[in-house]
N, C-alpha and C positions, 0 to 999 in steps of 0.2 A: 664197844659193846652196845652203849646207845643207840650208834649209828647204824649197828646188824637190827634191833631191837625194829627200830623206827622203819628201816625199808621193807620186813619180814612184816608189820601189820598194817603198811601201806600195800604190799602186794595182794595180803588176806583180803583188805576192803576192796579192791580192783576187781579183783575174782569174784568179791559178794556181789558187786554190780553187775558184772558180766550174768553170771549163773541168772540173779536174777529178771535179770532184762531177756533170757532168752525163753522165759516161760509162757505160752498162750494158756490164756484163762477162757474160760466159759463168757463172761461177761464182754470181752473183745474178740470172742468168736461165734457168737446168737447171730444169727441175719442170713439176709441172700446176697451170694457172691459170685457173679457172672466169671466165665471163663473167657480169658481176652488173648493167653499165646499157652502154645503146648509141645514142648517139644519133648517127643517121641514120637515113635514109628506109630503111623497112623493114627494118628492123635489131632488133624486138624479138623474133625469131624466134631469136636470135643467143644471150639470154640463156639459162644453164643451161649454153650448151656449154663445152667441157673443151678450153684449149689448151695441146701440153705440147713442149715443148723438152727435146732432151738433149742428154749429153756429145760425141753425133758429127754434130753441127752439123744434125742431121735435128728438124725439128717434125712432129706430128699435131695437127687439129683435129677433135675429135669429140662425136656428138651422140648420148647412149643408145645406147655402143660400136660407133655406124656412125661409120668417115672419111668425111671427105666434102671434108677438105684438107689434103693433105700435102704433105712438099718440103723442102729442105733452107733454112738460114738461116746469114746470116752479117752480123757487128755490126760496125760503126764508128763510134764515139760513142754520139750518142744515138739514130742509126739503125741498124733493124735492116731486113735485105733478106729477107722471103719468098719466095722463091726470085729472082722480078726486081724485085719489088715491093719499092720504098724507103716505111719505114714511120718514123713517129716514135715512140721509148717514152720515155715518161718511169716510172721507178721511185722509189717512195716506198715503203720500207719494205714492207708484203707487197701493195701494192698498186702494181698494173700500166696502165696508162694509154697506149691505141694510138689515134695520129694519123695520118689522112691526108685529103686532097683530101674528100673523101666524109663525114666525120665522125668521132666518135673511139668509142671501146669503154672500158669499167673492166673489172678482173680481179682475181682475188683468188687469192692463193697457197692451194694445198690440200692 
């Protein structure tokens, strides 16, 4: 009984870590993140551009200082909402990784 006890909230803490390592926070997502690989259909057009997030929940995405998308954002886990668009990010260190239906992008902190 011990030994179901002991693996059952060994498993709980494993999971706590996981869940909570997969969350992007505002504080590790503020900044400009160049686009460096994109795969989707038509998406190489994509790399070089500059997407930047700040502290009042607004993004710009821009391409040799023209917008061409902007709008605010707001996180819950590991998604982030582009304005209504439900996106996936995963962050690794200064590296940015955006999922959706369509395909995913890389970014690099700048």
């Amino acid at each position: 009984m011990k030994k179901t006890i002991a693996i059952a909230l060994v498993a709980v803490l494993l999971l706590s870590f996981i869940a909570c390592g997969a969350g992007i926070t505002k504080e590790n997502l503020v900044g400009s993140w160049k686009v460096t690989a994109v795969k989707l259909e038509g998406g190489d057009e994509l790399v070089g551009t500059i997407l930047t997030f700040d502290e009042n929940d607004h993004y710009d995405w821009k391409y040799s200082g023209f917008t061409f998308m902007e709008g605010t954002y707001k996180i819950s886990g590991t998604f982030v909402y582009l304005g209504e668009e439900k996106e996936i990010f995963k962050l690794d260190g200064d590296t940015l990784t955006i999922k959706d239906a369509s395909g995913e992008m890389t970014l690099v902190r700048q």
